[in-house]
Residue, then its C-alpha position, 0 to 999 in steps of 0.5 A: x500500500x505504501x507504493x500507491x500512497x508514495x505516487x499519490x503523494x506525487x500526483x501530478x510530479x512528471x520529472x524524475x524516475x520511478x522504478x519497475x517495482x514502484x510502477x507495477x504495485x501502483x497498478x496492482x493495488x489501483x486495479x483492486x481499488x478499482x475493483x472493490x470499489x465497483x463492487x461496493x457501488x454496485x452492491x449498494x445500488x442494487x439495494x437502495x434501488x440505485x439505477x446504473x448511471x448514479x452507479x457508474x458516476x461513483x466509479x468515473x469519479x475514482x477513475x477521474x481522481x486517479x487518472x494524473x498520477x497514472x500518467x504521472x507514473x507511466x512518464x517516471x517509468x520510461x523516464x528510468x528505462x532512459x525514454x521520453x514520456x510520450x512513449x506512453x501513447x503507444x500502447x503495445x510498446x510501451x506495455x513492453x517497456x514497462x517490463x525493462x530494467x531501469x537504467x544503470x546510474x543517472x540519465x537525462x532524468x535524474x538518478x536510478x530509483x533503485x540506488x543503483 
C-alpha cells in the first residue's frame, strides 16, 4: 500500500524516475481499488434501488481522481528505462517497456530509483 500512497503523494510530479517495482504495485493495488470499489457501488445500488448511471458516476469519479498520477507514473517509468514520456501513447510498446530494467546510474532524468 505504501507504493500507491508514495505516487499519490506525487500526483501530478512528471520529472524524475520511478522504478519497475514502484510502477507495477501502483497498478496492482489501483486495479483492486478499482475493483472493490465497483463492487461496493454496485452492491449498494442494487439495494437502495440505485439505477446504473448514479452507479457508474461513483466509479468515473475514482477513475477521474486517479487518472494524473497514472500518467504521472507511466512518464517516471520510461523516464528510468532512459525514454521520453510520450512513449506512453503507444500502447503495445510501451506495455513492453514497462517490463525493462531501469537504467544503470543517472540519465537525462535524474538518478536510478533503485540506488543503483
Amino acid at each position: 500500500m505504501n507504493w500507491y500512497v508514495e505516487v499519490m503523494r506525487k500526483y501530478a510530479v512528471f520529472q524524475g524516475r520511478a522504478s519497475r517495482t514502484e510502477y507495477w504495485m501502483f497498478f496492482l493495488i489501483n486495479c483492486l481499488i478499482a475493483f472493490v470499489l465497483a463492487f461496493a457501488i454496485a452492491f449498494i445500488g442494487a439495494l437502495l434501488g440505485l439505477n446504473d448511471a448514479l452507479i457508474k458516476a461513483g466509479s468515473s469519479i475514482y477513475n477521474l481522481a486517479v487518472l494524473t498520477p497514472s500518467i504521472a507514473v507511466g512518464v517516471r517509468r520510461m523516464h528510468d528505462i532512459g525514454r521520453s514520456g510520450w512513449w506512453i501513447l503507444f500502447p503495445i510498446v510501451n506495455l513492453v517497456m514497462f517490463c525493462l530494467s531501469s537504467q544503470d546510474g543517472e540519465n537525462e532524468y535524474g538518478s536510478n530509483p533503485k540506488g543503483v
